[in-house]
C-alpha positions as a Python dict, from the first residue, in 0.01 Angstrom:
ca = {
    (1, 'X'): (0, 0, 0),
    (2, 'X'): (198, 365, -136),
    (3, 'X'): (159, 625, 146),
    (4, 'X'): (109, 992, 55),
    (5, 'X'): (446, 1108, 151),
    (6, 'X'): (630, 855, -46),
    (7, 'X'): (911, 979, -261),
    (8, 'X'): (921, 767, -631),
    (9, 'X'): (1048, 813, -949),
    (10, 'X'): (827, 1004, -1197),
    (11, 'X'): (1082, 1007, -1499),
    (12, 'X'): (1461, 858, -1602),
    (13, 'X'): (1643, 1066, -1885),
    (14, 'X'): (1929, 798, -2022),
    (15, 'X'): (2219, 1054, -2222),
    (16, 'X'): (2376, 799, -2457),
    (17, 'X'): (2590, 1039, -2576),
    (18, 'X'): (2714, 1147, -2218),
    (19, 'X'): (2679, 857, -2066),
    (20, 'X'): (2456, 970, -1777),
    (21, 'X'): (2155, 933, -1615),
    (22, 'X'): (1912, 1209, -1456),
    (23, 'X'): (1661, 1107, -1220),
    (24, 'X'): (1331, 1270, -1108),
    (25, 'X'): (1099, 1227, -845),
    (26, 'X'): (703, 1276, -748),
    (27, 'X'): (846, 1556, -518),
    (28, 'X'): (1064, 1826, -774),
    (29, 'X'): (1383, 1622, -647),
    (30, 'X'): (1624, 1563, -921),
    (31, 'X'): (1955, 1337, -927),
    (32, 'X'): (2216, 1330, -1210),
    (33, 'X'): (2452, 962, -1247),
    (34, 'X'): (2787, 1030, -1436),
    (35, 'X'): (2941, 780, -1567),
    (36, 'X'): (3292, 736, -1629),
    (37, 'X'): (3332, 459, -1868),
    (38, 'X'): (3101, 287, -2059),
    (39, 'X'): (3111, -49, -1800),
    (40, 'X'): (2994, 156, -1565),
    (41, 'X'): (2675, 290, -1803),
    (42, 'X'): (2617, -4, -1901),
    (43, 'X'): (2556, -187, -1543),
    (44, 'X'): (2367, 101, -1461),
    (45, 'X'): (2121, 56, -1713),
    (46, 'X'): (2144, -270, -1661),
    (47, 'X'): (2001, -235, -1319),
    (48, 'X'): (1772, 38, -1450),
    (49, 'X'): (1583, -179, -1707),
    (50, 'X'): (1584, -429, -1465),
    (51, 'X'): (1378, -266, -1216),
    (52, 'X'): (1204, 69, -1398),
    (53, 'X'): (901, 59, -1537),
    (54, 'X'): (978, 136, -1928),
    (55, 'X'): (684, 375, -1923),
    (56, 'X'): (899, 638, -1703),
    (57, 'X'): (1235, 565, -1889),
    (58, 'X'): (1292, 788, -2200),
    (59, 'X'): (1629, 848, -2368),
    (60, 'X'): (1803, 1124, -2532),
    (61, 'X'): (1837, 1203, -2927),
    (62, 'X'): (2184, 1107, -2968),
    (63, 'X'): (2323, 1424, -3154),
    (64, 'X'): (2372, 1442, -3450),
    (65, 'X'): (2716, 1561, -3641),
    (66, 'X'): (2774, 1735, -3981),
}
C-alpha cells in the first residue's frame, strides 16, 4: 500500500551520448549519475531496465554531427 508522503520516481532521462543518467521524483527532487566509462553505463542501465518501469524511462536524441 503507497503512502502519501512517499518519494518515487516520476521520470529517467538515459544521455547515450554522455553517458549519464538524470533522475526525477514525485516531489521536484532531481539526481544526475555520471558515468565514467562505458562499464559503468552499461551496469547502470542494466540495473535500471531491470527494475524501472519502461513507461517512465525515456532516452536522449543522440546528436547528431555534420
Amino acid at each position: 500500500m503507497d503512502n502519501e508522503s512517499d518519494e518515487y520516481l516520476t521520470r529517467v532521462v538515459v544521455d547515450t551520448h554522455s553517458r549519464k543518467f538524470y533522475i526525477y521524483s514525485n516531489e521536484g527532487d532531481s539526481k544526475t549519475i555520471d558515468c565514467e566509462t562505458v562499464e559503468q553505463f552499461m551496469n547502470v542501465l542494466e540495473v535500471i531496465r531491470a527494475v524501472i518501469q519502461d513507461d517512465i524511462v525515456v532516452y536522449c536524441d543522440p546528436v547528431t554531427v555534420s
